[in-house]
N, C-alpha and C positions, 0 to 999 in steps of 0.2 A: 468484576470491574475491568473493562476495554481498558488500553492504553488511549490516553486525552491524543497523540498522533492518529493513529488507527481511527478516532471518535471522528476524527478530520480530515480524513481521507474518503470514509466512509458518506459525509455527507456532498464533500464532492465530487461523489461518483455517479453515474448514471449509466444504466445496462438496458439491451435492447431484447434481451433474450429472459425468458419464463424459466428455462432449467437452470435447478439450483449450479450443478458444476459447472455449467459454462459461464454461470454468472461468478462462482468464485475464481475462475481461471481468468476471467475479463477484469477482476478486482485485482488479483496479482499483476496482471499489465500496469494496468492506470497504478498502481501503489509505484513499479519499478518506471515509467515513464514521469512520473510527479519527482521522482527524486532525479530521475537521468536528466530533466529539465533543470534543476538548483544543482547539480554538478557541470552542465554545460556555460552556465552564468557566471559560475565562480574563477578567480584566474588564482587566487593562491592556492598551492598544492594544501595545506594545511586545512583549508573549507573544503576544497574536493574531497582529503581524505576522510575527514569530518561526517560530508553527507554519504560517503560509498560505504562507512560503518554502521551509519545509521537505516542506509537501505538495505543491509545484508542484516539487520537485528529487525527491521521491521519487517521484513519477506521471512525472516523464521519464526516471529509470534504469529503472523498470519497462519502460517504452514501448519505448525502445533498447537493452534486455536481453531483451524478448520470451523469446527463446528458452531462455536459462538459467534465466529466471522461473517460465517455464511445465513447465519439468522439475523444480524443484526444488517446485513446489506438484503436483504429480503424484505424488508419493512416496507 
């Protein structure tokens, strides 16, 4: 079972490239650009620190799911 984040990341993502590793190496951008977006928005230190935990937990389930990641953005 994905994480319901990850489930939502994944469907708005879009890749221009056939090889799987470049396609998961372009899914960890758009994951850390998706959230540097909602950290640039926010002005309380509190929501900042909020979304910079939350993108340093999501960029490591990605990392140590590799391979369910990379199948499920392959679809």
């Amino acid at each position: 079972m994905m994480n319901p984040e990850i489930k939502e990341l994944t469907k708005s993502f879009e890749s221009k490239t056939r090889n799987k590793k470049e396609r998961f190496r372009e899914f960890c951008a758009h994951c850390w650009y998706v959230y540097e977006k909602e950290i640039k928005s926010k002005k309380s230190k509190r929501m900042i620190n909020k979304y910079n935990i939350m993108r340093k937990n999501t960029l490591r389930y990605i990392i140590d799911n590799e391979k369910s990641v990379t199948f499920e953005i392959s679809k």
